[in-house]
N, C-alpha and C positions, 0 to 999 in steps of 0.2 A: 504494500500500500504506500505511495506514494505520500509526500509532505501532503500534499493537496489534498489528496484522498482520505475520508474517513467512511466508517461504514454506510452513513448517512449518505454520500453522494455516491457509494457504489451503488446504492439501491435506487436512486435515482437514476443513474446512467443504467444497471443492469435492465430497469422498468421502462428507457425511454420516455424520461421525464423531461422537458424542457425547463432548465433551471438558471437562475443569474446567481453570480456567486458577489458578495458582498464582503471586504474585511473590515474591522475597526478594531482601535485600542479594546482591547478588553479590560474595566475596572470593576473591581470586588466591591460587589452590592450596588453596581450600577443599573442591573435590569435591562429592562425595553426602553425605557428611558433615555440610557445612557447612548446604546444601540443607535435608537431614531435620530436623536443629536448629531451624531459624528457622522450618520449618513445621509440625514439631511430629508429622510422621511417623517409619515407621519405615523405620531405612536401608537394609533389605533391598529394601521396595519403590521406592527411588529407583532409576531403572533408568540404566547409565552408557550412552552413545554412543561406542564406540571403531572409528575408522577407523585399519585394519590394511592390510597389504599380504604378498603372498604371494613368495614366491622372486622371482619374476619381475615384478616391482612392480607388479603388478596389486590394484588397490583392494575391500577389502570391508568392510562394517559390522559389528561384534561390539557385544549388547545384555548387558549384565553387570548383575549385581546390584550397589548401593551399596557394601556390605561387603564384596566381593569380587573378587578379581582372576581376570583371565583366564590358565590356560596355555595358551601358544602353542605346545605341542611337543602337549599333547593335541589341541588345535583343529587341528593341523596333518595331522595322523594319525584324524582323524574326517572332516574336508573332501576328505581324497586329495593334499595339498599336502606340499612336503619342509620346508618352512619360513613361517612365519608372524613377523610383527613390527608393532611400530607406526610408524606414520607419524608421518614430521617433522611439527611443525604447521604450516608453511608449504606440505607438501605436503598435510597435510589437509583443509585450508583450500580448498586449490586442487580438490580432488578434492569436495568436501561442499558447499562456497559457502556454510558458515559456521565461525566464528570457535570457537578450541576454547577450552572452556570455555562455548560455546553452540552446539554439534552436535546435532542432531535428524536420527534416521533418516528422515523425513518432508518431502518437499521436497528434496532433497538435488540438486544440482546436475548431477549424474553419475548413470547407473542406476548400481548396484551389489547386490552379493550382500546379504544380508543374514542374519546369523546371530545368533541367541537362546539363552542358556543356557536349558534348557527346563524349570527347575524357576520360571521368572521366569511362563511362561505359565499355573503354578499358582496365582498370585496372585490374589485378588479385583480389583485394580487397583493400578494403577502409575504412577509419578511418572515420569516423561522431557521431557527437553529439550524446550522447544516452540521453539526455533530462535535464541532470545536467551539469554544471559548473564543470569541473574538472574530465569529462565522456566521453569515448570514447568508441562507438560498435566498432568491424570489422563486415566485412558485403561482400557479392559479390554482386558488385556493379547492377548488373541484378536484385535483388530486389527492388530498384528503379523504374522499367520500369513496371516490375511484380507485384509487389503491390501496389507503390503509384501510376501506371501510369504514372509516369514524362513523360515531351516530350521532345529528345534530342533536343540542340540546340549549336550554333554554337557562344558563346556570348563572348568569351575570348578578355581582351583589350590587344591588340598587342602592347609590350613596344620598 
């Protein structure tokens, strides 16, 4: 695997993804925020990688907008789940087979579920992790639905 290459954009290319590749500084505890800034997007379309886990610690993917946070009490009571949380980063780490702060749904080490706020699938396209710290694909966002299968959901926390 190449500098470039992480598993994230082998599963791109292996899938015949069309993708734009994106780099920025990467800063600890910078987020989508930090991301949009230095690329010069907007933070809505930076799309976050959040590995959750459900009551019974079983792993799944939540795709969130930049500026926005997930509830976990709605995501809970839309999936049929009693309780939803995030994962340790050590254990998300272990579950994804990348580093948080560079999680990409794509490639991901573990199958797992996969869930989209589904107002993100309205976008014309969208910035996500491409599997490094300091790594950003473009992507349309109907790849999501198309090849990982995500299921839209309605999890945005109303501020």
């Amino acid at each position: 695997m190449s500098r470039s290459e992480t598993p994230a954009t082998q599963y791109l290319r292996r899938n015949r993804i069309d993708f734009g590749e994106h780099r920025y500084r990467y800063v600890e505890h910078g987020g989508a925020g930090e991301s949009a800034r230095q690329l010069g997007v907007d933070e809505h379309a930076v799309v976050k990688t959040l590995v959750m886990q459900d009551q019974d610690a079983r792993p799944l993917v939540v795709l969130m907008h930049g500026d926005q946070r997930v509830s976990t009490k709605r995501l809970a009571r839309e999936i049929g789940r009693t309780r939803i949380e995030p994962c340790e980063p050590r254990t998300a780490q272990r579950h994804s087979g990348y580093f948080v702060g560079g999680t990409s749904p794509f490639g991901l080490r573990k199958p797992m579920p996969v869930y989209v706020e589904a107002s993100v699938l309205g976008l014309p396209r969208i910035y996500i992790n491409g599997g490094r710290r300091g790594y950003l694909v473009s992507i349309d966002p109907r790849v999501l639905v198309e090849t990982l299968g995500a299921t839209a959901v309605h999890c945005a926390l109303d501020d």
